[in-house]
C-alpha positions, 0 to 999 in steps of 0.5 A: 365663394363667400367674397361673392356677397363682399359687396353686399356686406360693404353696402350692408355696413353703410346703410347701418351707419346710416340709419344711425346717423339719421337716429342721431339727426332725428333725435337732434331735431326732436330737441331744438327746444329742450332747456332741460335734460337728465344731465342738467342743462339745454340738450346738446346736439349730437355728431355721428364719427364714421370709421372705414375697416378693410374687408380684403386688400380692395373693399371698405366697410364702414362703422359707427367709430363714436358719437359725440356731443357738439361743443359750439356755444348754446343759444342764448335767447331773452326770455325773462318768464321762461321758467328756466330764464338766468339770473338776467332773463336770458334761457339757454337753449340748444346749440341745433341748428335746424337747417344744419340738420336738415342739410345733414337728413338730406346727406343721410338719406341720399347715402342710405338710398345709395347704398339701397340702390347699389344692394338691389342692383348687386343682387339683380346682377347676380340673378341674371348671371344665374338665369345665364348660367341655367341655359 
């Protein structure tokens, strides 16, 4: 009885991956102009790295497996007044590319909606075969 609802854990794991990955985006976009973090330096752009996991010997779930810091080179702007300019007046700042990142809030969202969309049509399904089985 419980494999009744696998598809809903299924489309459950993908809009929780989602919504972190859309954090982590959020979170990329909330620091495009961050020289300076905890950690010392610019801020770094953060990735999200998916995982599928088998549910039964057909279903996927799917997990965040880690998130990681993007290693690509900081952007390095002339600014000789900014209070975090080196030695030769040029700032560092941080490797976000904001239409990257708008790119990947559009991927995110559609997958969460995707997920939404398959969530209510499982569960509309599963109350009209109930209405079925009443006659």
């Amino acid at each position: 009885m419980k494999e009744i609802f696998l598809p809903l854990k299924v489309s459950a794991t993908g809009l929780e991956a989602q919504k972190i990955r859309l954090n982590v985006i959020a979170s990329n976009l909330a620091n495009i102009n961050s020289t300076r973090t905890p950690e010392g330096g610019p801020y770094r752009r953060k990735d999200v790295i998916f995982m599928t996991y088998i549910y039964d010997h057909i279903s996927q779930g799917v997990d965040v497996y880690r998130i990681i810091e993007d290693q690509r080179p900081f952007r390095l702007v002339y600014e000789p007044s900014h209070p975090d300019a080196d030695s030769k007046g040029y700032v560092r700042y941080p490797n976000v590319n904001p239409m990257e990142e708008m790119i990947n809030l559009i991927s995110a969202s559609r997958a969460y909606e995707a997920n939404l969309t398959m969530i209510n049509s499982y569960k509309d399904m599963f109350m009209r075969t109930i209405d079925i089985l009443r006659v």
